[in-house]
C-alpha positions in Angstrom: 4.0 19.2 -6.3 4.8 15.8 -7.4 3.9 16.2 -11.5 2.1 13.3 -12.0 0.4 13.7 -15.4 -3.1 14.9 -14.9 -4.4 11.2 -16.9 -2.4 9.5 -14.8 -4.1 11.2 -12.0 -7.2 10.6 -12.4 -6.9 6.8 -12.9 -5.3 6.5 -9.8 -8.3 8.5 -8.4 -10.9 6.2 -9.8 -9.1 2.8 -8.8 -9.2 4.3 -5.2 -12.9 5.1 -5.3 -14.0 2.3 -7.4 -12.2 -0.1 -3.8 -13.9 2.7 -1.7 -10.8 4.1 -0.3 -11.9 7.4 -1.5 -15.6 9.1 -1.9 -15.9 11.5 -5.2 -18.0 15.0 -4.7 -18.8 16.4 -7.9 -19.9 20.6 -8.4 -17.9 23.5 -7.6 -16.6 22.4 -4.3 -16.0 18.6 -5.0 -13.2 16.7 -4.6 -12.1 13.4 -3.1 -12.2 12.5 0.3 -11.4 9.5 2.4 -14.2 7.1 2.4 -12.6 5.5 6.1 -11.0 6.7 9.1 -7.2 7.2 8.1 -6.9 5.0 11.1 -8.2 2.1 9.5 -6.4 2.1 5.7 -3.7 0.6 5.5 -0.6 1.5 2.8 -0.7 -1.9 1.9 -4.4 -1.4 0.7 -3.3 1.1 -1.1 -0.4 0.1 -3.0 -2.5 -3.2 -4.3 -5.5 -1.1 -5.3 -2.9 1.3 -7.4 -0.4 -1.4 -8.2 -2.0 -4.5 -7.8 -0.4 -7.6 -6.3 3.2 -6.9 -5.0 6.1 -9.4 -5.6 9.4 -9.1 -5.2 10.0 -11.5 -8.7 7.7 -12.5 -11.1 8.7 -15.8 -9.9 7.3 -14.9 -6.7 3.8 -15.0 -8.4 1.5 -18.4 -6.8 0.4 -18.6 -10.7 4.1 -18.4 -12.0 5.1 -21.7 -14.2 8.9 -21.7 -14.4 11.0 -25.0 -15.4 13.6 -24.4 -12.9 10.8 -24.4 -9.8 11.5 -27.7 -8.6 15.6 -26.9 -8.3 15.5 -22.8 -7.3 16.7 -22.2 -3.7 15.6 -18.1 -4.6 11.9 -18.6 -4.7 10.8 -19.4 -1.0 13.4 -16.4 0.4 11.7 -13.8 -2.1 8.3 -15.2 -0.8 9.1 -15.1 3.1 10.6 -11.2 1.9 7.4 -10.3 -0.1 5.4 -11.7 3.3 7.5 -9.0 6.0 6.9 -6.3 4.0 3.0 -6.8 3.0 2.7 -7.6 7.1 4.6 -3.8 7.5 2.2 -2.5 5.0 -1.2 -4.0 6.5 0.3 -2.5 9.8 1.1 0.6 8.1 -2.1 3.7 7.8 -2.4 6.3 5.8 -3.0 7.4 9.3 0.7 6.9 10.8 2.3 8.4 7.8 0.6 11.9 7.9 3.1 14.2 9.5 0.6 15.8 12.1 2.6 15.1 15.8 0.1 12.3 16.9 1.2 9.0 18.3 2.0 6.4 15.7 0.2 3.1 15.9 2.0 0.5 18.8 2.5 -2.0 16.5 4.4 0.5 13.9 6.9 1.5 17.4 7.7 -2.2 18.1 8.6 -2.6 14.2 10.5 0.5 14.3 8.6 1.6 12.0 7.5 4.5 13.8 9.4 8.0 14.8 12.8 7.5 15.5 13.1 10.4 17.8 10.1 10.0 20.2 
């Protein structure tokens, strides 16, 4: 479906479960499952547990040392940019992005985040 590597795949799987997003079943009918109500995980949760931190530069990093700091207009935009979009995310759950016809979240419709056409 999407050909992710099969390695690949199974690390993903293991950060999830190792930050209790996801619950491994081992035998013949094992899998993963969600440890939570879909409800109450959030994309952004998700994303940092696969990803790790998100910045939009590496400036952006709190622990970044850069000699041009004290005279960069750039860094405190990027920061205020990287804070929207980690707000979206934490408002965001795995929840309102399955494609069942449920309502999406009321926070997600007065970001416009939610469906267009409803």
């Amino acid at each position: 479906m999407y050909s992710i590597p099969q390695e690949a795949l199974a690390k993903i799987l293991q950060r999830l479960t190792k930050a209790g997003l996801l619950t491994s079943q081992y035998g013949t009918n094992g899998g993963y499952t969600l440890s939570r109500d879909p409800r109450t995980i959030t994309a952004y949760e998700v994303i940092r547990t696969i990803e790790g931190p998100l910045f939009m530069t590496s400036c952006s990093a709190a622990t970044s040392d850069c000699d041009q700091s004290d005279r960069c207009t750039v860094r405190g935009p990027l920061l205020k940019v990287s804070r929207t979009i980690e707000d979206v995310l934490n408002k965001l759950t795995i929840w309102d992005m399955t494609e069942s016809e449920h309502e999406p979240s009321p926070e997600l419709v007065t970001l416009g985040v939610g469906n267009q056409g409803k």
